[in-house]
LOTOR-175310 format. One line per field, with one value per residue (C-alpha): residue in one letter; chain; z, x, y. Coordinates in nm, 4 decimals, m for minus. Layout:
r = a/...
c = A/...
c3 = Z/...
c1 = X/...
c2 = Y/...
This chain:
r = x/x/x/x/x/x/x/x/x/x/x/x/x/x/x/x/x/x/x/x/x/x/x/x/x/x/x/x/x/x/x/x/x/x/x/x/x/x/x/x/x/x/x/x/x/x/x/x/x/x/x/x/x/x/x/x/x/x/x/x/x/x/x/x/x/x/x/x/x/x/x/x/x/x/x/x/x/x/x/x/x/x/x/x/x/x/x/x/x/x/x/x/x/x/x/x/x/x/x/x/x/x/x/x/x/x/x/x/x/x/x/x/x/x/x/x/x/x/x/x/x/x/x/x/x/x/x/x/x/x/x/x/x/x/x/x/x/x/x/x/x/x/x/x/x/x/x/x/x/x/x/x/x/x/x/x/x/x/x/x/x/x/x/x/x/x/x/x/x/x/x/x/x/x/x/x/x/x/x/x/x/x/x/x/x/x/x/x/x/x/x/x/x/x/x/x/x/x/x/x/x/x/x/x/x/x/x/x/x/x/x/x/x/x/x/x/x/x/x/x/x/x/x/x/x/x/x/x/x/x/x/x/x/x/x/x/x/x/x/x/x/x/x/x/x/x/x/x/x/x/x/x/x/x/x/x/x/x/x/x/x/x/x/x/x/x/x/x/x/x/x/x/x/x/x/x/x/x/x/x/x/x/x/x/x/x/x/x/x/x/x/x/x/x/x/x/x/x/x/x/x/x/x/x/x/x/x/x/x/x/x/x/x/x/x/x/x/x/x/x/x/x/x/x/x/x/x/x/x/x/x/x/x/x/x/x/x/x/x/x/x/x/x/x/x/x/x/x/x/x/x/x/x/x/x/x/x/x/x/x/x/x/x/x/x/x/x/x/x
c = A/A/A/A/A/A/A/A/A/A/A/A/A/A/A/A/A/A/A/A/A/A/A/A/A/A/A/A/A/A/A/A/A/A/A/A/A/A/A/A/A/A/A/A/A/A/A/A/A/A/A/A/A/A/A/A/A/A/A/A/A/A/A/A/A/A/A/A/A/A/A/A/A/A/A/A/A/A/A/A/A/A/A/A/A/A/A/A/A/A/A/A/A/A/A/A/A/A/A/A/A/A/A/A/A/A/A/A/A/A/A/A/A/A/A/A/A/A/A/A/A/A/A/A/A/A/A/A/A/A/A/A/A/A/A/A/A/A/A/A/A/A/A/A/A/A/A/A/A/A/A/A/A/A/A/A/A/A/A/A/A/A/A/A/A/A/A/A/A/A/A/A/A/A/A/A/A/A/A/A/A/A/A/A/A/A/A/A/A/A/A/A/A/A/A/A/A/A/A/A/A/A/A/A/A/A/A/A/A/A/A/A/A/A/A/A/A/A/A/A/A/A/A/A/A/A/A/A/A/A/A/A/A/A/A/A/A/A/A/A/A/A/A/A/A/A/A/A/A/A/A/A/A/A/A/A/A/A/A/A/A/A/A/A/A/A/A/A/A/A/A/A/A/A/A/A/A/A/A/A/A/A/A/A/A/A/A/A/A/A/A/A/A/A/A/A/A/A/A/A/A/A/A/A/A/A/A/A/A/A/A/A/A/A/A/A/A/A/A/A/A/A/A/A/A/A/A/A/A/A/A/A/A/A/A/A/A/A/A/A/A/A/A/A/A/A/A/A/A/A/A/A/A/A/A/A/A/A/A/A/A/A/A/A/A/A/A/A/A
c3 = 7.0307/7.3112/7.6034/7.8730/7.6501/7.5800/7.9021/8.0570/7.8777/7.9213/8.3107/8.4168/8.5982/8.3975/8.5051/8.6896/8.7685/8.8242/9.0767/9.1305/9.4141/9.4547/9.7397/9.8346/10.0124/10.1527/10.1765/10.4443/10.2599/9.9660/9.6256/9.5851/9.6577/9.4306/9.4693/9.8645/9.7766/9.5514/9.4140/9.3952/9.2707/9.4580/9.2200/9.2819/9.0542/9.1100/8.9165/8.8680/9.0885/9.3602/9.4055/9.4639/9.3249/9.4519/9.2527/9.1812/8.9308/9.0145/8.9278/9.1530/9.0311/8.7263/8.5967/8.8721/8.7773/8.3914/8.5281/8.7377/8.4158/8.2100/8.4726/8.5527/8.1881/7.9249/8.1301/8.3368/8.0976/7.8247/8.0885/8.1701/8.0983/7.9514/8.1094/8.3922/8.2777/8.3062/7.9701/7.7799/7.8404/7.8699/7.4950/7.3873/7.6148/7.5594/7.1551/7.2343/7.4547/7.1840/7.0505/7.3486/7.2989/7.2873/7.6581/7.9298/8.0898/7.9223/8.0424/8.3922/8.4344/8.2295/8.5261/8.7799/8.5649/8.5610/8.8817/9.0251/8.8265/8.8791/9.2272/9.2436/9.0229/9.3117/9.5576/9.3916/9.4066/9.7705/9.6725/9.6548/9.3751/9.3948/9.4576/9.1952/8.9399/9.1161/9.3479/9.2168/9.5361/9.9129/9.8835/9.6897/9.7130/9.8092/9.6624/9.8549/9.6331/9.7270/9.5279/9.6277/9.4213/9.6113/9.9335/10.0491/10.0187/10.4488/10.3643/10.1147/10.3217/10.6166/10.3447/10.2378/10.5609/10.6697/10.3551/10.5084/10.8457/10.6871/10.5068/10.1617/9.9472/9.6912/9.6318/9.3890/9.3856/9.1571/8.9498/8.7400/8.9053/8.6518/8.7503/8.6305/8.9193/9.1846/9.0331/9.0745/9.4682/9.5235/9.4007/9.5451/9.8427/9.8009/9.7232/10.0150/10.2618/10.1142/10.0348/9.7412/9.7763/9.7358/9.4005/9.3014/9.0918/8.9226/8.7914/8.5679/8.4989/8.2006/8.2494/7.9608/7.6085/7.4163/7.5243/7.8225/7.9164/7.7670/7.9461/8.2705/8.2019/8.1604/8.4826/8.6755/8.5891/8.7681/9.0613/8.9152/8.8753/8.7949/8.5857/8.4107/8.4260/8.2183/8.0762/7.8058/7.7200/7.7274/7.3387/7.2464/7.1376/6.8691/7.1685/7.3632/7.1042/7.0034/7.3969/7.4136/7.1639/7.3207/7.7124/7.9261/8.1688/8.1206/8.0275/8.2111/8.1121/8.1606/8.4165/8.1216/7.8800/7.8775/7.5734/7.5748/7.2012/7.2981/7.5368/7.2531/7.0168/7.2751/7.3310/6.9454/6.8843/7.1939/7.3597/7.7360/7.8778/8.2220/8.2033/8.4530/8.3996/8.6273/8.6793/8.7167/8.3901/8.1337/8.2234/8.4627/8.5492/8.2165/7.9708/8.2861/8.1886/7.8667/7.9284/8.0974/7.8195/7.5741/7.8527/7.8980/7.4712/7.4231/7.7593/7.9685/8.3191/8.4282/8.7791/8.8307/8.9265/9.2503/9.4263/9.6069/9.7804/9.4312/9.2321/9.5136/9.4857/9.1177/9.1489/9.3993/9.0721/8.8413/8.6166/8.6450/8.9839/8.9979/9.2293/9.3927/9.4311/9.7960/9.8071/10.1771/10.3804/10.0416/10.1234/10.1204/10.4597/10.6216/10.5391/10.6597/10.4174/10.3526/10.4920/10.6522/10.7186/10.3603/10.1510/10.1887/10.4617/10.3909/10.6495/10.5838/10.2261/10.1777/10.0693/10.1630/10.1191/10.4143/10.4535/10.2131/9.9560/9.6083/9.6002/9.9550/9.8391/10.0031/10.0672/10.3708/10.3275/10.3847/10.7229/10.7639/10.9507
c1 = 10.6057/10.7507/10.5700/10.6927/10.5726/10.2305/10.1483/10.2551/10.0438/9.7539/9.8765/9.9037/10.2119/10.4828/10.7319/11.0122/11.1789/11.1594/11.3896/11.4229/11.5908/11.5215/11.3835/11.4331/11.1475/11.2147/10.9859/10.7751/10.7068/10.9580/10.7918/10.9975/11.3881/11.5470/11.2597/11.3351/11.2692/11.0854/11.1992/11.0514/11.1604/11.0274/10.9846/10.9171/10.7936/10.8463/10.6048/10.6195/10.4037/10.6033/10.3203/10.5068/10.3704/10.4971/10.4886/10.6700/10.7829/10.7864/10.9605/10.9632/11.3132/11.4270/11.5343/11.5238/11.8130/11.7155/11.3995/11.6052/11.8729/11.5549/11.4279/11.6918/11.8520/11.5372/11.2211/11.3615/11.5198/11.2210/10.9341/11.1123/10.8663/10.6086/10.2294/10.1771/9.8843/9.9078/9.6416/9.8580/10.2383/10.1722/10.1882/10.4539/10.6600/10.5995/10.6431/11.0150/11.0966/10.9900/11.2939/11.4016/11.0470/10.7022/10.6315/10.8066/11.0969/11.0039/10.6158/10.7321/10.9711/10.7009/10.4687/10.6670/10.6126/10.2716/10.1656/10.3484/10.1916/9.8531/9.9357/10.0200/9.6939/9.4839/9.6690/9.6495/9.2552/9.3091/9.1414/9.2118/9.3535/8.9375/8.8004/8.9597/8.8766/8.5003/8.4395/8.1532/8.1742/8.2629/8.4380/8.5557/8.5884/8.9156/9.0753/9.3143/9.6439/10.0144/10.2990/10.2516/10.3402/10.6747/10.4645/10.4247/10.0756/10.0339/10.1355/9.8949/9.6341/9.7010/9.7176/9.3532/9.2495/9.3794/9.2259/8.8769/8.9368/9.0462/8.6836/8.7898/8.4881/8.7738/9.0904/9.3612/9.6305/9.8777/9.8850/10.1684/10.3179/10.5886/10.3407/9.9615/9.8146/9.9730/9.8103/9.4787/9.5599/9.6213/9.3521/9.1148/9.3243/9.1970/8.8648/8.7660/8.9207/8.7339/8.3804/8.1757/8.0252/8.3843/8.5223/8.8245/9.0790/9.3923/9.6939/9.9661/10.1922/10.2813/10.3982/10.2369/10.1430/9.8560/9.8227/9.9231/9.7148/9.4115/9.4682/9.4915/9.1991/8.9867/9.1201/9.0602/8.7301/8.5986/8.6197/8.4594/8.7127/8.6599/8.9094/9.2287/9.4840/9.8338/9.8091/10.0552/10.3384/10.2026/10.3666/10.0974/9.7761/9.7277/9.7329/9.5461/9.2463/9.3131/9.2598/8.9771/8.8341/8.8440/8.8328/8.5007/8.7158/8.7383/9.0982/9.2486/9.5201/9.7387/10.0171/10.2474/10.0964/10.2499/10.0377/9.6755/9.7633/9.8089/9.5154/9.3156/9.4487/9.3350/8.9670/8.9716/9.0778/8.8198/9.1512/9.0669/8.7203/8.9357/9.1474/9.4676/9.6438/9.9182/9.8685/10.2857/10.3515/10.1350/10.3187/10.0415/9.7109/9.6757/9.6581/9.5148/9.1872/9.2323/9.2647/8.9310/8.7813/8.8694/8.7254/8.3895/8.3860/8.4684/8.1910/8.5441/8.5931/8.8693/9.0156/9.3791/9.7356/9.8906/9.9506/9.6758/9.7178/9.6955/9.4911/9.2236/9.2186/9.1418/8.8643/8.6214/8.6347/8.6123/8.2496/8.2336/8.2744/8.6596/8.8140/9.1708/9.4200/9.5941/9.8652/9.9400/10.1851/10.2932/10.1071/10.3545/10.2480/10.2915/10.6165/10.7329/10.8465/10.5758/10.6448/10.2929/9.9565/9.8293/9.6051/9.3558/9.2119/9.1280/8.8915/8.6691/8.7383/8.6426/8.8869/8.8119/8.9837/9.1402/9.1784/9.4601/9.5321/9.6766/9.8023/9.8808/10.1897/10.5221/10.8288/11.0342/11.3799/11.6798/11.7891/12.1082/12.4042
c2 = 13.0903/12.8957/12.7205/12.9676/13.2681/13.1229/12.9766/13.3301/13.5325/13.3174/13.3755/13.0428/12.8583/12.7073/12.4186/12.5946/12.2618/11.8595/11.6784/11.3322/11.0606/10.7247/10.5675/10.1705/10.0339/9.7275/9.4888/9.2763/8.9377/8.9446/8.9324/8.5949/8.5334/8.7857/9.0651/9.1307/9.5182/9.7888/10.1297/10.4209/10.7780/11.0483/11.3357/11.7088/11.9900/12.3420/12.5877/12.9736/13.0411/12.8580/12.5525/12.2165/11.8964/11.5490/11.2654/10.9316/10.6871/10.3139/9.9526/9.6982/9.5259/9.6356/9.9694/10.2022/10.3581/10.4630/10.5629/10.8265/10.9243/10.9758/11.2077/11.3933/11.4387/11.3859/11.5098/11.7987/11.9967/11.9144/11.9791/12.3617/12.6129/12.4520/12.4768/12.3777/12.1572/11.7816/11.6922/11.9765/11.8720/11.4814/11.4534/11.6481/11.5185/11.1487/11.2482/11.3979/11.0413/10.8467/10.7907/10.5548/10.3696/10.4544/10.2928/10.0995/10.2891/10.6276/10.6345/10.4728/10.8213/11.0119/10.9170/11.0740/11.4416/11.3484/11.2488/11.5435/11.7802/11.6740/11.6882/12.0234/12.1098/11.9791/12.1316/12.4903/12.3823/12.3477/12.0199/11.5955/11.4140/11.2479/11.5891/11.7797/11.4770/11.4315/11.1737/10.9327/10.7049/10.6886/10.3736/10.1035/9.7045/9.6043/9.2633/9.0810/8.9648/8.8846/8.7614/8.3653/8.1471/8.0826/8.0200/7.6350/7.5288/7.5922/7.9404/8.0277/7.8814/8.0955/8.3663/8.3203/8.2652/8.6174/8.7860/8.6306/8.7631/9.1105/9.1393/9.1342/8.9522/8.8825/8.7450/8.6621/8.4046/8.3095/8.0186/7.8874/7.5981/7.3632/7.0992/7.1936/6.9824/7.1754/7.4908/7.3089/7.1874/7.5554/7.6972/7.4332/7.5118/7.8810/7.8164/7.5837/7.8740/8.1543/8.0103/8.0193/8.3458/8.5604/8.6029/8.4074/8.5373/8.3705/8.5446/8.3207/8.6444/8.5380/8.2243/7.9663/7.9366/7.9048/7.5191/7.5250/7.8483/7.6284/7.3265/7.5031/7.7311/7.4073/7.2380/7.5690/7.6878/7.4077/7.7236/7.9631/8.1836/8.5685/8.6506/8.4558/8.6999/8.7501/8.3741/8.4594/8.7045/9.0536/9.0824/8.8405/8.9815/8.6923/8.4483/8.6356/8.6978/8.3055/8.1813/8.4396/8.3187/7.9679/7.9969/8.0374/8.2481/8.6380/8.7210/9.0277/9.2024/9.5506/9.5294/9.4900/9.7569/10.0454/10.2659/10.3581/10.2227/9.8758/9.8812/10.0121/9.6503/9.4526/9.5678/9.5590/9.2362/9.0786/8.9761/9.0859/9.1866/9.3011/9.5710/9.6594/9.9997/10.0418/10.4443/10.4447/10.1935/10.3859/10.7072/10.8996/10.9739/11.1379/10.8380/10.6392/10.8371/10.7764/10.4361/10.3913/10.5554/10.3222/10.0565/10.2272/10.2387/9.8489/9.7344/9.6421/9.6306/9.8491/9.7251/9.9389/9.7207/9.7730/10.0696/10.1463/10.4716/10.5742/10.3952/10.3557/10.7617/10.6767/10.4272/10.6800/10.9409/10.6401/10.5776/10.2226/10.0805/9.9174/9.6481/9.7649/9.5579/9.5405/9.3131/9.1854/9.4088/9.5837/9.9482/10.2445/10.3494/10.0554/9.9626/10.3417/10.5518/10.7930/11.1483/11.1942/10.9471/10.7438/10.9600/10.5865/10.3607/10.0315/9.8835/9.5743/9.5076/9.8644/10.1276/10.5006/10.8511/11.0205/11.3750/11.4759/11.7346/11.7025/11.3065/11.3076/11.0581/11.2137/10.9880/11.0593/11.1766/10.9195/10.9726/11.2197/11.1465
């Protein structure tokens, strides 16, 4: 029996079509010299009942482009006339992209199908994204972050001191210098701005090995840092469990793990007690729940990547309480290309929902003419 025929007679919507364009979103304070821009593909669902669901896929440099073909010629035509329901067509669909790789670019354009469909489940609920998942909190702590490490040492100073003036109670900065004593100037640097009473955070994306990611970890927990995040490849959960095993400073990871399988081998192995789903990378909001599942299960914190207009939505309907990342001058709304007003305001370190239904994410059209 196929999906159209099952889901009909059960009389709920089907998927009556999934478009896609990209948007480029230029941005404010470039991510470093050759990430001056992010991309985005807007995506659009169409169900049988005529509801519209908006969602989008996301990549900040690389890949925008398969994101889109995978849309447009794998998901589309797959996604046609089966239910309607986010938890029931996430699966299937993810086993028929497998082919091209069980995460990455498949669950990045696997998000945009996702998001758009739960989207148009709240808004047939005439309810939010938080209401329709049940809002456990009013608001939630804001972090201040920003893609630094190519700032002078003046520059990140005047960054921390404008995450202090904007409220937040914690901050991240990003550590991975060719020299390991400027790391530590920095993030003294940091430190002395912010006081001892906010939480410090350090992020190496990726950048060392085991040795060097234990050297540094000794030379920077002299400030008290909350979490060591990304010290190593992603790929390497041996090294991870390894400098777990060895380092006094929580490891985070997630940014770069794409599978709810891969976050389950980490909390297995005791390689990470922070976790970081990127709601976009892991292919949805669907295994994003999953994901915090396996979180509560293993006693780690979940704190979600980026994107805060969604992932804030995420941490108000969230068990555990969860840290959102804000990255300076990086929020959809203020770099102007949302459609309407953000679905979030973040005011005083705090983030809170604003009136909105469904997502409440819509990206303006290009301008004609």
């Amino acid at each position: 029996m196929s999906p159209t025929t099952t889901a009909s007679r059960a009389g709920s919507p089907v998927v009556a079509g999934l478009s896609a364009r990209p948007v480029r979103v230029p941005l404010t304070r470039p991510w470093g010299p050759d990430v001056p821009e992010v991309h985005v593909i807007a995506t659009t669902v169409t169900l049988s009942d005529g509801t519209e669901g908006h969602g989008l896929s996301w990549t900040p440099s690389i890949g925008a482009r398969a994101v889109l073909a995978l849309l447009e010629h794998d998901i589309a035509g797959a996604a046609a006339g089966r239910p309607a329901d986010p938890r029931a067509v996430w699966r299937p669909l993810w086993e028929h992209l497998h082919e091209a790789g069980g995460g990455g670019l498949t669950t990045i354009a696997l998000a945009g199908l996702d998001l758009a469909l739960w989207d148009a489940a709240a808004r047939r609920a005439g309810r939010s994204l938080t209401g329709l998942l049940g809002a456990r909190r009013k608001s939630a702590e804001v972090y201040g972050s920003g893609v630094n490490l190519h700032y002078s040492l003046d520059e990140l100073r005047e960054q921390a001191r404008r995450w202090v003036a904007a409220g937040c109670r914690a901050v991240k900065v990003k550590v991975g210098k060719p020299e390991p004593a400027e790391d530590v100037e920095r993030v003294a640097a940091v430190r002395e701005i912010i006081g001892p009473a906010r939480r410090l955070m350090i992020d190496a994306n990726q950048r060392w090995d085991l040795e060097r990611a234990l050297a540094a970890a000794s030379a920077l927990s002299a400030f008290a840092p909350a979490w060591l995040e990304e010290p190593l490849r992603a790929e390497d959960l041996a090294g991870h469990a390894e400098l777990a095993r060895r380092c006094d400073i929580p490891l985070a990871v997630g940014e770069n793990l794409h599978t709810e399988y891969r976050f389950a081998e980490y909390l297995r192995a005791g390689a990470a007690r922070v976790v970081q789903p990127n709601v976009v990378r892991v292919g949805g909001i669907t295994p994003f729940l999953r994901i915090a599942g396996l979180a509560r299960e293993h006693g780690a914190a979940l704190h979600p990547h980026l994107l805060p207009e969604l992932s804030g939505q995420l941490a108000l309907a969230l068990e555990a309480d969860a840290l959102v990342e804000d990255v300076e001058d990086a929020r959809f709304a203020d770099l102007g290309v949302l459609a309407g007003p953000s679905p979030v305001r973040i005011e005083r370190g705090r983030l809170f929902e604003a009136d909105h239904l469904g997502l409440g994410l819509r990206f303006a059209e290009p301008p004609t003419g």
